[in-house]
C-alpha positions in Angstrom: 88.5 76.1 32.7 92.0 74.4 32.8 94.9 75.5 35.3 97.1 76.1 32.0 94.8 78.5 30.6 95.5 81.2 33.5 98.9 80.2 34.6 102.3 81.8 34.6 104.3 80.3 32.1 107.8 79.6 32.7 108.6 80.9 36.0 111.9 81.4 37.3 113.2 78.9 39.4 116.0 78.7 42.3 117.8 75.9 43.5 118.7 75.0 46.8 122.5 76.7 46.6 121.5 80.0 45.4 121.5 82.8 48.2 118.9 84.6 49.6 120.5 87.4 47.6 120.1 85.7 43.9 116.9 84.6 44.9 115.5 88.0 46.5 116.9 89.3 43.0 114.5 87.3 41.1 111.3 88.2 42.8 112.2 91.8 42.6 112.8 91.1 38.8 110.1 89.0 38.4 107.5 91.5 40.6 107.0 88.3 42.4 106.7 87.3 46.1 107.2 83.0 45.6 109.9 81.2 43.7 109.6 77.8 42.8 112.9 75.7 44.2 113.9 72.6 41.7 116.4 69.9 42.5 118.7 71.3 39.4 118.0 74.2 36.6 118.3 71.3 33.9 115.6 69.1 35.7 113.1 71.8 37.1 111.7 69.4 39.3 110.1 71.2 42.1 111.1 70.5 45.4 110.0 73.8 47.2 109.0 76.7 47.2 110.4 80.4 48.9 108.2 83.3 49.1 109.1 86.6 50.2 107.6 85.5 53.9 110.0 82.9 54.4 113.1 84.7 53.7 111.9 87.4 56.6 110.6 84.7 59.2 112.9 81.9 58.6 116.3 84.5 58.8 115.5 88.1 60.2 112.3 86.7 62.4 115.4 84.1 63.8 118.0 86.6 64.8 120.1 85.2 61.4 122.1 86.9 58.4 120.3 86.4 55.4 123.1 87.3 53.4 125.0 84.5 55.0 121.9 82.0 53.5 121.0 79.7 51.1 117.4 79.0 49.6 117.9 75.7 51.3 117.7 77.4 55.0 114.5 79.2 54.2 112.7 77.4 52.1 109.2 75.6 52.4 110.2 71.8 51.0 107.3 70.6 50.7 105.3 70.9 47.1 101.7 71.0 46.4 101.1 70.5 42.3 98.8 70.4 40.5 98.6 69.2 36.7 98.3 72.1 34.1 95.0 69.8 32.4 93.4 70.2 36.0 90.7 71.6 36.3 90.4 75.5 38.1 88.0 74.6 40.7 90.5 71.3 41.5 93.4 73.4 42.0 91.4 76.1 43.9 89.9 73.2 46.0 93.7 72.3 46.6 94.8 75.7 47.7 91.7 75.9 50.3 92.6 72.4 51.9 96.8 73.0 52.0 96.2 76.9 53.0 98.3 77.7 50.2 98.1 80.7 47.9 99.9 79.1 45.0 100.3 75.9 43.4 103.2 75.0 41.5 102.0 73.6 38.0 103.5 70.4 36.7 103.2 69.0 33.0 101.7 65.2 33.1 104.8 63.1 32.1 108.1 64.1 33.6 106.9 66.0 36.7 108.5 69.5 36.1 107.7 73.0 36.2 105.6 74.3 33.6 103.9 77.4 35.6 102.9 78.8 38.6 99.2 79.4 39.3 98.3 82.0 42.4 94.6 83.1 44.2 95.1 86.2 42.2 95.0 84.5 38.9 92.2 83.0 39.8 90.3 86.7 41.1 91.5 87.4 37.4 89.2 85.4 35.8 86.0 87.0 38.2 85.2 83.4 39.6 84.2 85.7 42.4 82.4 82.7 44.8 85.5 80.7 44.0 88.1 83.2 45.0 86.1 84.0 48.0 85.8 80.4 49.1 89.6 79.9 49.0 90.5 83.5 50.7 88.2 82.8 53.4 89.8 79.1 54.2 93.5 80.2 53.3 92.9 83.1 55.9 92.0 80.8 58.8 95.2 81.3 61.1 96.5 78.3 61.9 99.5 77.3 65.2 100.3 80.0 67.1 98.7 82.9 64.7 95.4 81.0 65.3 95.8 81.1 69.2 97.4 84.3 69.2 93.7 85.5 67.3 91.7 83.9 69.7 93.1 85.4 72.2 92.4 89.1 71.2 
């Protein structure tokens, strides 16, 4: 099974100026907890990403006012990718090895945003030994979580 046949199509997409506001907005609208981040709304190449988590940690969990932030102080700039003509158990394999719930989907030419592709799209489609595979490494705490674990 190919990425593109369980992805979301089209997702919404921030840039870097929006506030934490605009973008909070969207994942309410969207029922959503990630946004992709793209260097402009014309180019939709991805950039980043900002999930729900990094708007609490990066701003509240830091003593800051999110309503005085941008998606740029919050989010994750790094991307993972993943071509939508990948294969399911590639993009799975990916999510496992980056600890990543979500991979932003690419087309093959000009690099942007086609979809979004999460675990639970993946538990969707009952590959039941895949999803389990992925939970279990994704789970794995990791800095200070991991210590903080280990310790208990």
């Amino acid at each position: 099974m190919k990425v593109s046949e369980i992805m979301t199509r089209n997702p919404m997409c921030a840039t870097p100026d929006m506030s934490l506001e605009q973008v909070a907005r969207m994942m309410a609208d969207c029922d959503c907890g990630a946004i992709p981040v793209v260097e402009s709304q014309n180019s939709q190449v991805p950039i980043g990403i900002i999930t729900d988590r990094d708007i609490v940690i990066r701003s509240l969990g830091r003593g800051r006012n999110p309503m005085d932030m941008t998606v740029e102080d919050c989010m994750t700039a790094s991307t993972i990718t993943v071509d939508m003509e990948s294969d399911l158990r590639d993009a799975a394999r990916m999510m496992r090895e980056n600890q990543i719930r979500r991979l932003i989907v690419t087309d093959g030419d000009q690099r942007s945003i086609v979809g979004i592709v999460a675990l639970a799209d993946v538990a969707r489609q009952h590959h039941d030994k895949l999803t389990g595979e992925v939970v279990e490494e994704i789970s794995e705490p990791v800095g200070r979580e991991r210590q903080m674990s280990m310790n208990r």
